[in-house]
C-alpha positions as CSV (number, residue, x, y, z in Angstrom):
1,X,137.6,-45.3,71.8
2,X,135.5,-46.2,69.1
3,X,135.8,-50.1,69.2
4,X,134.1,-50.9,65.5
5,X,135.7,-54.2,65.2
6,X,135.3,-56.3,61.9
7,X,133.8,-59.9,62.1
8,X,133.6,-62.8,59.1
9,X,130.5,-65.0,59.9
10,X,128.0,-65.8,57.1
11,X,128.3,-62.4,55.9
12,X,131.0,-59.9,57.3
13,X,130.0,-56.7,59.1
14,X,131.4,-54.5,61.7
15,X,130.7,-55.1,65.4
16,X,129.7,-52.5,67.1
17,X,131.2,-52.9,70.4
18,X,131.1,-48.8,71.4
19,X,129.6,-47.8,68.2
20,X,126.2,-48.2,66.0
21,X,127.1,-45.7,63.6
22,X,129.9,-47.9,61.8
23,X,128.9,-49.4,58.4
24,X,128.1,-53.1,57.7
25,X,130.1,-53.9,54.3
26,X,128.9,-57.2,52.5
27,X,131.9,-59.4,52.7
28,X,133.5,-63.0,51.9
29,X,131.9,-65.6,53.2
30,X,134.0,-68.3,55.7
31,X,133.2,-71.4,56.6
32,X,132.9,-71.1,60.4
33,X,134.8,-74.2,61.4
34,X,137.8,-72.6,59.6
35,X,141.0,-72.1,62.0
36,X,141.0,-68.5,60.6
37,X,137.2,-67.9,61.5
38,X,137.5,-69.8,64.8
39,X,140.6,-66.7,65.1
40,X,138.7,-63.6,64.4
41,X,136.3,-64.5,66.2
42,X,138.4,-64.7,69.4
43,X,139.9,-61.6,68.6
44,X,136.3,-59.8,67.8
45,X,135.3,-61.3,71.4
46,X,138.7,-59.7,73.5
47,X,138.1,-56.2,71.0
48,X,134.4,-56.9,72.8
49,X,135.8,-57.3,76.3
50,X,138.3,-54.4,76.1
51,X,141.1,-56.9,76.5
52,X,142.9,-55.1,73.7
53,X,146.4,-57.2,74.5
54,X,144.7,-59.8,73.7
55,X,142.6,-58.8,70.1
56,X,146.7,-57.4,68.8
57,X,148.2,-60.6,69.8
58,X,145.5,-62.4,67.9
59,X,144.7,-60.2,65.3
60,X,148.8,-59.5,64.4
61,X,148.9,-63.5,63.8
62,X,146.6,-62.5,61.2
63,X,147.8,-59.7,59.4
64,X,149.8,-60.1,56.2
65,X,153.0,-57.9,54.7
66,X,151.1,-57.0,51.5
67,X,147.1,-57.5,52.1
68,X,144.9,-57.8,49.3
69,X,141.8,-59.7,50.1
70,X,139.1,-58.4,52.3
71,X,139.4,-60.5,55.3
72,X,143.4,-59.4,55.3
73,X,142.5,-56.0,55.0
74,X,140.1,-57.0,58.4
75,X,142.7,-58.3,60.1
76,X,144.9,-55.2,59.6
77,X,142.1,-53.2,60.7
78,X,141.2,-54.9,63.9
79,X,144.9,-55.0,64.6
80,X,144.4,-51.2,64.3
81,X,141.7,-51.1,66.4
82,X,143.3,-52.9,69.5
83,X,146.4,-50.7,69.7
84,X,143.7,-47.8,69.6
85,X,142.3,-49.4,72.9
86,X,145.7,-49.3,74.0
87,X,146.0,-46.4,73.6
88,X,149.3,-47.2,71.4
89,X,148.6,-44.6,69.2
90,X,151.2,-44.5,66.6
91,X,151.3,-48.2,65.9
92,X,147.3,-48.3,66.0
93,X,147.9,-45.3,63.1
94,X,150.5,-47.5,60.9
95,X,147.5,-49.9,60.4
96,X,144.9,-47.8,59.5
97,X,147.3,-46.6,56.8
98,X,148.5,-49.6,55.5
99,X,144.8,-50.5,55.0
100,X,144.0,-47.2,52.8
101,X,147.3,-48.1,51.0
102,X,146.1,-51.9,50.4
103,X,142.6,-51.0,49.5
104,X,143.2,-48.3,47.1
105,X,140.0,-47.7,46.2
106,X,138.7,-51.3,45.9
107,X,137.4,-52.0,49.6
108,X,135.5,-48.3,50.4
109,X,134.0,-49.0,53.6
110,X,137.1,-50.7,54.8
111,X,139.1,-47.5,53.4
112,X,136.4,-44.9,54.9
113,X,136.3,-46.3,58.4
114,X,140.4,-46.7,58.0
115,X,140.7,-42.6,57.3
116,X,138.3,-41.9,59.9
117,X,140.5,-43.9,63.0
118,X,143.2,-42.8,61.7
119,X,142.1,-39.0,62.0
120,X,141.4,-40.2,65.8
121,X,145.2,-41.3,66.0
122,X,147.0,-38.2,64.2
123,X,144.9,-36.1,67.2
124,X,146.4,-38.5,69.4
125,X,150.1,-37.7,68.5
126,X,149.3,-34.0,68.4
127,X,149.4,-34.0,64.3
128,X,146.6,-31.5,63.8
129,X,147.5,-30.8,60.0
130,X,147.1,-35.0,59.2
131,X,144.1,-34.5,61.5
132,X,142.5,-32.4,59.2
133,X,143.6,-34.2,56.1
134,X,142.3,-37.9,57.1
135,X,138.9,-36.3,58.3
136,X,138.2,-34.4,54.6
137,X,138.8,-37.9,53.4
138,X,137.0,-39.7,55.2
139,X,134.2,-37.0,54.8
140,X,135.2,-37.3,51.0
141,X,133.9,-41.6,51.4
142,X,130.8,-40.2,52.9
143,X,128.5,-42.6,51.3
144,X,130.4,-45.0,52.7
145,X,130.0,-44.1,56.3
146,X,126.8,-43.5,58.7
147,X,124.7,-40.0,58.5
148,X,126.2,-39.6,62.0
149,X,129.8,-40.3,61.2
150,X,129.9,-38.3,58.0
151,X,127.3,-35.2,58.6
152,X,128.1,-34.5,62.7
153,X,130.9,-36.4,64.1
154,X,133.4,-35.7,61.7
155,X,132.6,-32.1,61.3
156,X,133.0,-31.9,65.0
157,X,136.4,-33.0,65.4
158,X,137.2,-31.2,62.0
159,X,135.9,-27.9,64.3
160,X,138.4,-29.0,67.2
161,X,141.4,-29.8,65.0
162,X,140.9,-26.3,63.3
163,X,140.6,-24.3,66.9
164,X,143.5,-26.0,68.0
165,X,145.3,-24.9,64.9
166,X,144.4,-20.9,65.3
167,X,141.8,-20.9,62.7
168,X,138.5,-19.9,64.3
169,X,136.8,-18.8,61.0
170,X,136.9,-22.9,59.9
171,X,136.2,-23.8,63.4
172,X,132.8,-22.1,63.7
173,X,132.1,-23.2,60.0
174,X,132.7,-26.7,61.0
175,X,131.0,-26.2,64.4
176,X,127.7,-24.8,62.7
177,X,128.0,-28.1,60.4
178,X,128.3,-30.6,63.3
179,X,125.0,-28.7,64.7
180,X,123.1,-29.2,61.6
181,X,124.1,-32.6,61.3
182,X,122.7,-33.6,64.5
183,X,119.9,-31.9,64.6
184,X,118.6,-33.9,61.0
185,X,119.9,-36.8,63.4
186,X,117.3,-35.5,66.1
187,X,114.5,-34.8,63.6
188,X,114.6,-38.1,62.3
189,X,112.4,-39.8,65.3
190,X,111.9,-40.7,68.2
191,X,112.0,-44.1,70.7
192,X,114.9,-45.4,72.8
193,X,116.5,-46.9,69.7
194,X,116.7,-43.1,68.6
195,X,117.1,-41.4,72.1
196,X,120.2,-43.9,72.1
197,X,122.2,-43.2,68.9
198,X,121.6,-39.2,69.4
199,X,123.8,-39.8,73.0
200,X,126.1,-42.0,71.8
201,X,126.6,-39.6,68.2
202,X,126.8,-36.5,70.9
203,X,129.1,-38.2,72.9
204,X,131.4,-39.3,70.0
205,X,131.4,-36.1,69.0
206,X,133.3,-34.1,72.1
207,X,135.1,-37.1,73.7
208,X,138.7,-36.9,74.5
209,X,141.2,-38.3,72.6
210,X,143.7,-40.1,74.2
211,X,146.3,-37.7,74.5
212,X,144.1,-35.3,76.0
213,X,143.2,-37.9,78.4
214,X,146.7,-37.9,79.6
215,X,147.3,-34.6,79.0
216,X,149.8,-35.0,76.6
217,X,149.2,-32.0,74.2
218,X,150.2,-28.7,73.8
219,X,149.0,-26.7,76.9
220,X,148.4,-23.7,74.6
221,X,145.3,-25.7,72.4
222,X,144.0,-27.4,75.3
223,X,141.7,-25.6,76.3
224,X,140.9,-24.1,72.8
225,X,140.0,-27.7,71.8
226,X,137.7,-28.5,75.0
227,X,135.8,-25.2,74.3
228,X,134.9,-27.1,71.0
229,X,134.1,-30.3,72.8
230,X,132.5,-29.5,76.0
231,X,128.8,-28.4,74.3
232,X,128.0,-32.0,72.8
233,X,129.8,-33.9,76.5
234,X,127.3,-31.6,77.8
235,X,124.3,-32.6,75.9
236,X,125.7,-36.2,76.0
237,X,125.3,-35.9,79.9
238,X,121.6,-34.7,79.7
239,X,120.2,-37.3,77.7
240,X,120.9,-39.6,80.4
241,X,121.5,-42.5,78.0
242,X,123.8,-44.7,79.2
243,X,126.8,-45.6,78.9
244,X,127.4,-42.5,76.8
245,X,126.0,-39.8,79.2
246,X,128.3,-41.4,82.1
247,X,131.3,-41.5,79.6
248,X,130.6,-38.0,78.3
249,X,130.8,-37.0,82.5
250,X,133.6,-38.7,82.8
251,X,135.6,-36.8,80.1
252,X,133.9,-33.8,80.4
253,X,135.4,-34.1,84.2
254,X,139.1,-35.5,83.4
255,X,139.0,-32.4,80.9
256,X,138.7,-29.8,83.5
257,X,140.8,-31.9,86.1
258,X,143.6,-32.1,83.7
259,X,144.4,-28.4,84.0
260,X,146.7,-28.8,86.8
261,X,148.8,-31.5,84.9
262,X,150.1,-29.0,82.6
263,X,153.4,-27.3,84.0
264,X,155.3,-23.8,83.4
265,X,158.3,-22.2,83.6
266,X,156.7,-19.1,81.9
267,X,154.8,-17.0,84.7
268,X,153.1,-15.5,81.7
269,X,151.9,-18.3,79.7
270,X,150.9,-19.4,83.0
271,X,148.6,-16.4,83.4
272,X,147.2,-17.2,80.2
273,X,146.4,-20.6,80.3
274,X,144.6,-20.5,83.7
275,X,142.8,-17.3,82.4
276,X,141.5,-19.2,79.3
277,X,140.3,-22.1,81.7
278,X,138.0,-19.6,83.4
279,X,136.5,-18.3,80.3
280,X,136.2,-22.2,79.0
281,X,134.3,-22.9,82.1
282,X,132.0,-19.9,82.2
283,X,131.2,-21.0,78.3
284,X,130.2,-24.4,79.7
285,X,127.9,-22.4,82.3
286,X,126.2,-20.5,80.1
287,X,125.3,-23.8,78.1
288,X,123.7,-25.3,80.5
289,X,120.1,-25.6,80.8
290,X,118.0,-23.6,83.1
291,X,115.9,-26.7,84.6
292,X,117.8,-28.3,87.7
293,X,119.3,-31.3,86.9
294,X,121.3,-34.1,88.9
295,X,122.2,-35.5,86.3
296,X,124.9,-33.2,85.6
297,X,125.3,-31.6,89.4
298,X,128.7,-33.9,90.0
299,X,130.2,-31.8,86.7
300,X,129.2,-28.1,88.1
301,X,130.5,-29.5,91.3
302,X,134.0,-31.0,89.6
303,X,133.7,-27.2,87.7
304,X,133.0,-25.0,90.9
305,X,136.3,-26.4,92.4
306,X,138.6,-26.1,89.4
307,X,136.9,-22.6,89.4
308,X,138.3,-21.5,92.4
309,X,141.6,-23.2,92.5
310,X,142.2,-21.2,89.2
311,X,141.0,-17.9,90.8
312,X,143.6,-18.8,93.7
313,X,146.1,-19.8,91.4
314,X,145.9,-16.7,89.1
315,X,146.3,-14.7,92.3
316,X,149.2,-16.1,93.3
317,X,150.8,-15.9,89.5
318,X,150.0,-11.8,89.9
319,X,151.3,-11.6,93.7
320,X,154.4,-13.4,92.7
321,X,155.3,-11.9,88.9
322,X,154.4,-8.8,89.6
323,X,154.1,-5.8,86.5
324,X,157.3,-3.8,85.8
325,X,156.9,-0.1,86.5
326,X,157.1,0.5,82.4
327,X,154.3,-1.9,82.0
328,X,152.3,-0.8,85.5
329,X,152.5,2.2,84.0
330,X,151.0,0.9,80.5
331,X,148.7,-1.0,82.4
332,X,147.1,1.5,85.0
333,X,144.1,3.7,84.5
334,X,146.0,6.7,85.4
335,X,148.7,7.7,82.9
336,X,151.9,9.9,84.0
337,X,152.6,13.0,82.4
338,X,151.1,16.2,81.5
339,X,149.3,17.3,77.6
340,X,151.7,19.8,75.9
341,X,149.8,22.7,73.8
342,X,151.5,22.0,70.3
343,X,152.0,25.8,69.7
344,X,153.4,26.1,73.1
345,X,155.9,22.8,72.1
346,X,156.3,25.0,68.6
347,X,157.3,28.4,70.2
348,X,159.8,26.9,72.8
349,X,161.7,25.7,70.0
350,X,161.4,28.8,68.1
351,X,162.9,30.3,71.2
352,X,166.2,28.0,71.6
């Protein structure tokens, strides 16, 4: 999750609990005896500790029917942010929206950051059309956002959504974007302070949404949306920043581990998904860099095994749903029959 959390103190900004990129809005100031103060910063501190139960409970004490002030709007939106750690994703989605409905306009980096989680929670329920829509306006508030929010990470998950919806030609455009955004992100300098934000940006990038975690999606765009994902886990990995580069191995594992959740009655679709997760894998191989490294050795390992499990499995799908004869016969490099000379065909007609 992306765990930007909002915090009132002397000036308002967003707490960056799993994320450096969010904005930092100049907001109200509270006094910070104030019940309400001593309250968000409680729930800012459980958002911190990933005791989401917690940061809802405190933050839903908070929220308002109709909010119209910024630290209202806050509350909604950290509210938001703790059913995303939940991984509650339609509630976490019905406040993100009632912030863009509230602000309207008048709060933009409230609004922008709103669009963009919310994006993260229609991929969640499987909505890939939403998807699409919150992420071109979110990318639409660009000023209001982080380089690395606006110009890579929301191109990349625009380039995921897309694949998963059939449309390759957008999801190469979008792909080619999301490299161009971070590589200005990489030419901008170097140091740790750098090195860090290009991992973490890399590994916000491909990570797994929620759904995909529990492999709750549609087994059919799976695998089309991990082929769009896997390069920057990859990348993520060989930075060896942590915690991103061990959070990018752990998805970038659960992604590949996750194939043998999915179930079928369909021998066929069967076929076709375990095929595609061949072809996914040997796209991850070719990706990776020639230069030994055990820093990503535990993936190829995870990889090797769901490798041949799939090659086993795919065997067994073709021993036990064998071809019709009709379609053996479509199928084989031999074909039946005999070539007719067309005057011959003509005369025998002639003839009867």
């Amino acid at each position: 999750m992306n765990k930007s959390a909002l915090l009132f103190g002397l000036m308002m900004t967003f707490l960056t609990a799993c994320s450096s990129t969010a904005s930092k809005p100049q907001m109200t100031t509270l006094r910070q005896d104030s019940p309400q103060q001593q309250q968000f910063d409680q729930g800012v501190k459980a958002i911190d500790a990933e005791r989401y139960a917690d940061a809802a409970d405190i933050f839903d004490r908070l929220v308002v029917e109709k909010p119209g002030t910024e630290m209202e709007l806050v509350a909604v939106f950290n509210s938001g942010v703790s059913y995303e750690g939940l991984g509650n994703c339609k509630k976490a989605s019905d406040r993100y929206r009632r912030v863009v409905r509230a602000s309207a306009g008048k709060f933009r980096r409230i609004e922008s950051q709103a669009l963009f989680h919310l994006s993260m929670m229609y991929e969640c329920m499987g909505q890939d059309a939403k998807t699409i829509t919150a992420l071109l306006d979110a990318q639409k508030r660009g000023k209001e956002l982080s380089f690395e929010v606006s110009d890579a990470e929301i191109p990349a998950r625009l380039a995921a959504a897309y694949s998963r919806l059939g449309n390759r030609q957008k999801a190469i455009e979008y792909f080619n974007r999301a490299s161009q955004g971070l590589k200005m992100i990489v030419s901008k300098g170097t140091g740790r302070v750098r090195t860090e934000l290009v991992g973490q940006t890399l590994y916000q990038m491909g990570k797994l949404s929620p759904s995909q975690h529990q492999a709750e999606v549609d087994p059919t765009t799976y695998l089309q949306s991990i082929s769009m994902q896997q390069p920057y886990l990859l990348q993520a990995i060989e930075m060896h920043k942590d915690p991103w580069s061990s959070k990018a191995e752990a998805d970038l594992k659960v992604a590949y581990e996750n194939i043998w959740l999915f179930k079928f009655t369909d021998r066929e679709k069967e076929r076709s998904f375990y095929t595609r997760g061949l072809q996914t894998i040997n796209e991850l191989r070719n990706l990776r860099m020639p230069d030994p490294d055990q820093g990503v050795d535990s993936v190829f390992v995870t990889l090797d095994e769901t490798q041949r499990r799939l090659q086993n499995e795919l065997a067994h799908v073709s021993s036990t749903n064998p071809l019709t004869q009709e379609a053996d016969r479509r199928e084989g490099l031999k074909q039946h029959g005999r070539l007719v000379d067309p005057k011959q065909k003509k005369n025998d007609s002639t003839n009867q």
